[in-house]
N, C-alpha and C positions, 0 to 999 in steps of 0.2 A: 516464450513468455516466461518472465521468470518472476515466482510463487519466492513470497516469505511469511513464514509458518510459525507460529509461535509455538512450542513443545509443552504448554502447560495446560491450555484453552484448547490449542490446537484451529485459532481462529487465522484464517487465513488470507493474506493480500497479495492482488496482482501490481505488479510496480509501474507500469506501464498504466495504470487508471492516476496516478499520482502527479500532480502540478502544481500550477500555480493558482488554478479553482478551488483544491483542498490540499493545502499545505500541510496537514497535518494530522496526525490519526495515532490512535491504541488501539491494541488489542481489548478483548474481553474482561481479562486478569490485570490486566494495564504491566505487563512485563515488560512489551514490545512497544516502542514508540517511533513512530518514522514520520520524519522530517524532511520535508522538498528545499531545497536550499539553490537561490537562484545564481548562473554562472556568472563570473565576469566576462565585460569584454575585453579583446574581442574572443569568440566562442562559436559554434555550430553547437555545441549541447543545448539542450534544451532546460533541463535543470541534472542536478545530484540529488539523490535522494540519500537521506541517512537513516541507520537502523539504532535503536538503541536499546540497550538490553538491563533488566533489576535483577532477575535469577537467572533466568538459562538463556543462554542462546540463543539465537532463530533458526531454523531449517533454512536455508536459501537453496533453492535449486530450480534448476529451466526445465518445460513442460511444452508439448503441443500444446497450440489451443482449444484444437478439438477435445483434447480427455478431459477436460476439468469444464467441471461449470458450479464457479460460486453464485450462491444464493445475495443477489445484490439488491438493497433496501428497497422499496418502490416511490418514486419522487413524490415530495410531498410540493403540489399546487394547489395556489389558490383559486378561486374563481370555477367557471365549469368547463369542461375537459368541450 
């Protein structure tokens, strides 16, 4: 699984949650901006994801799945569960 970390916020994304559902996302600080970017054909990827950076850097690095557990929003529906 590989974690991209912004060093400011320290708010953190799995890359693998990232498509063509939610194209697009910042961090906290809005430093980090990643972008899904669809391939051409013809391809087996599924998409590129791009990183992009205002001050620092990102952390990028691979992790088990099991060590990490981000705290991920809770869905918001309409209607009754």
């Amino acid at each position: 699984m590989t974690i991209v970390e912004c060093e400011i916020c320290e708010t953190k994304f799995i890359s693998e949650k990232f498509g063509s559902f939610n194209a697009c996302d910042t961090c906290e600080c809005g430093n980090l901006q990643l972008i899904v970017i669809p391939p051409g054909p013809p391809t087996k990827l599924r998409s590129f994801l791009t990183v992009r950076y205002d001050v620092t850097y990102p952390k990028i690095y691979e992790t088990l799945e099991e060590k990490i557990s981000i705290e991920e929003e809770p869905i918001k529906k309409l209607g009754f569960n």
